[in-house]
N, C-alpha and C positions, 0 to 999 in steps of 0.2 A: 621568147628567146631574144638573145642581144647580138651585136654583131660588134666589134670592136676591131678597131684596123690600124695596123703602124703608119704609123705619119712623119715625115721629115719636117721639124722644125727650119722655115725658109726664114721667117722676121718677126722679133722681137716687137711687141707692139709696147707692153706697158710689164711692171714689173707682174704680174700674175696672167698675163695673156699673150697668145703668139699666132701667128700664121703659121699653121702647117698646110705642106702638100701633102695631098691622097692624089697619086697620080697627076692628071691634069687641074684636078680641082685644088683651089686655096679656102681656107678656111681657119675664122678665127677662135681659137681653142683657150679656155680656162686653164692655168695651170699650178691653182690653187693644193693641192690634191700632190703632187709632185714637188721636191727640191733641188735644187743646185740644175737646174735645165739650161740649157745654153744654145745658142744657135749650133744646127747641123745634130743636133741629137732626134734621134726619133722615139715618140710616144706612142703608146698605146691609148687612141680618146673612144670615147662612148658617149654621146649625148651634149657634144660642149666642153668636154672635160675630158685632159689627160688623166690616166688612169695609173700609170704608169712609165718608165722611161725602158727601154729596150737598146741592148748593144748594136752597134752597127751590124754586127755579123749574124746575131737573129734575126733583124730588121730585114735582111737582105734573103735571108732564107723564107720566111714567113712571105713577105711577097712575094718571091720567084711562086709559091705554091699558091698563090690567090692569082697570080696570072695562068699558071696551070689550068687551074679550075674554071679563071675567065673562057680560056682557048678548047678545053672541053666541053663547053656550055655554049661554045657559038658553031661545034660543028653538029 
């Protein structure tokens, strides 16, 4: 099984890679695999690699339900 998590592109490193946030953590992501990316867009990465680019407004929903999940898992 794979896990795969939307990410907010923070900073452009180089033209195929970027710093996305997951939460508190930063992390540099391939964006090989994806087109037309731009800072403030969020992907979907697995392993290094965006998989995908995700609208703000799924982005925003998909995480509100992984912090759900977090806040049930800690009670």
């Amino acid at each position: 099984m794979c896990l795969a998590i939307p990410g907010e592109i923070v900073k452009m490193i180089e033209p195929d890679s970027a710093l996305v946030a997951f939460g508190e953590s930063r992390v540099k992501i391939n964006l090989s695999f994806v087109e037309g990316v731009k800072l403030g867009d969020y992907v979907i990465a697995h392993s290094g690699f965006a998989l995908s680019v995700l609208d703000e407004e799924e982005a925003i929903a998909q995480l509100a339900l992984w912090e759900e999940y977090r806040e049930k898992m800690a009670e």
